[in-house]
C-alpha positions in Angstrom: 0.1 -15.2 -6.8 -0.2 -12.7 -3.9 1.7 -12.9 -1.0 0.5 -11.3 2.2 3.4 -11.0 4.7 4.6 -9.0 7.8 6.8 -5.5 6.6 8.4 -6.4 10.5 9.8 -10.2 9.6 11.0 -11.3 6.1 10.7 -14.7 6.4 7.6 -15.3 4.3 9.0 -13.0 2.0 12.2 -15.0 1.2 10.6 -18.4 1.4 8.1 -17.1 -1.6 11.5 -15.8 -3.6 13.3 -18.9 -3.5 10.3 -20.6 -5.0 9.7 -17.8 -7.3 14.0 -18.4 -8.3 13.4 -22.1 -7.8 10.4 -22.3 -10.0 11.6 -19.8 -12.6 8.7 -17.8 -12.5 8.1 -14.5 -13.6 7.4 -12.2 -10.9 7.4 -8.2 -9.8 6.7 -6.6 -6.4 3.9 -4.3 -5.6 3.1 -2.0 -2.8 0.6 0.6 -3.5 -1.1 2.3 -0.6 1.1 -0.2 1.3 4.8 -0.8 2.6 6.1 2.6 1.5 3.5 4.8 2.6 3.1 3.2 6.1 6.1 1.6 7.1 8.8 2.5 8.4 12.6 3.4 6.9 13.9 0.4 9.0 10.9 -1.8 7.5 11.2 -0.5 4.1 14.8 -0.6 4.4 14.8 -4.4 5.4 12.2 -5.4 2.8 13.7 -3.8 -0.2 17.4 -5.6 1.0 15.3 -8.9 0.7 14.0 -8.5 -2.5 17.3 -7.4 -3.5 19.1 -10.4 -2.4 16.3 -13.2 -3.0 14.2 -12.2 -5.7 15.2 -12.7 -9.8 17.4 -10.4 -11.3 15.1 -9.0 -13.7 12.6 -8.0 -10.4 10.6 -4.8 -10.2 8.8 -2.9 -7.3 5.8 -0.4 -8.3 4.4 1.5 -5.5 3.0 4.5 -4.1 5.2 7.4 -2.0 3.0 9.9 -0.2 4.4 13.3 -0.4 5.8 15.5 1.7 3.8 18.9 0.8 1.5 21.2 2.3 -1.7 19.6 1.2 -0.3 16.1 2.8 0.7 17.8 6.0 -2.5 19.4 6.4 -4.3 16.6 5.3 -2.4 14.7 8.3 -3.4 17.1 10.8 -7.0 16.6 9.9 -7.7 13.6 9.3 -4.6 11.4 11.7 -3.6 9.6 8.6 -0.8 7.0 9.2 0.8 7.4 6.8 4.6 8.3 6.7 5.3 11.4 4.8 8.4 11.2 2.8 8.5 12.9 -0.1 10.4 11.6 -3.7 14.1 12.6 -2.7 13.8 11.1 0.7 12.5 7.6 -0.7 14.8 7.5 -3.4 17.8 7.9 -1.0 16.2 5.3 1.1 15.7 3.1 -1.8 19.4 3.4 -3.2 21.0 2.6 0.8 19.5 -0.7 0.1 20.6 -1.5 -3.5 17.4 0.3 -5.7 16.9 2.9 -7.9 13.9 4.8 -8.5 13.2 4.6 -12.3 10.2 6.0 -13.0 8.6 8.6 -10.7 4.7 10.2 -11.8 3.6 12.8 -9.4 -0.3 12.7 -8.6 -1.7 14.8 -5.8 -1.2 13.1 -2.4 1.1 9.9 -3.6 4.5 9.8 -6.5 3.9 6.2 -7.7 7.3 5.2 -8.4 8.9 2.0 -10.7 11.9 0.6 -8.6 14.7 -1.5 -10.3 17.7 -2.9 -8.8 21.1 -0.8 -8.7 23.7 -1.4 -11.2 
């Protein structure tokens, strides 16, 4: 099932968890080209505290991180991309101040596409 929802209220969000808990389903999180690259720390930062206190214990998060280079930057300048340029190190700190880990990181040329997993 896909859940569209609004990064700026977590409602929907944690109604669709407890069902997910209620129900016992199997369930990750996904947010390519999405949450991560165009929200912002507060957003990201609230969403990611949701999932860690609503969703299953075994729950993942895949998505996409846009980098914080040269190419991106200029990229940006030409183009007006809204996209929030943050770079590996700066999401995984984000990540960790709301209870994740980054577990898997693979670099491609604009984006890292990262594996999340709860902190121990």
């Amino acid at each position: 099932m896909a859940v569209r929802s609004d990064w700026t209220d977590t409602a929907a969000l944690r109604e669709v968890l407890g069902a997910i808990r209620r129900d016992g389903a199997v369930a990750a999180g996904s947010s390519e080209g999405g949450l991560f690259e165009y929200g912002s720390d507060e957003e990201i930062a609230a969403n990611l505290a949701c999932l860690r206190d609503e969703a299953p214990d075994d729950f993942v998060v895949v998505g996409s991180v846009t980098r914080d280079d040269e190419v991106t930057r200029r990229l940006r300048l030409g183009g007006g991309a809204a996209t929030h340029p943050r770079g590996l190190e700066v999401f995984r700190a984000l990540a960790a101040r709301s209870g994740w880990r980054v577990v898997r990181a693979i670099e491609r040329p604009l984006s890292d596409q990262v594996l999340l997993a709860r902190s121990v």
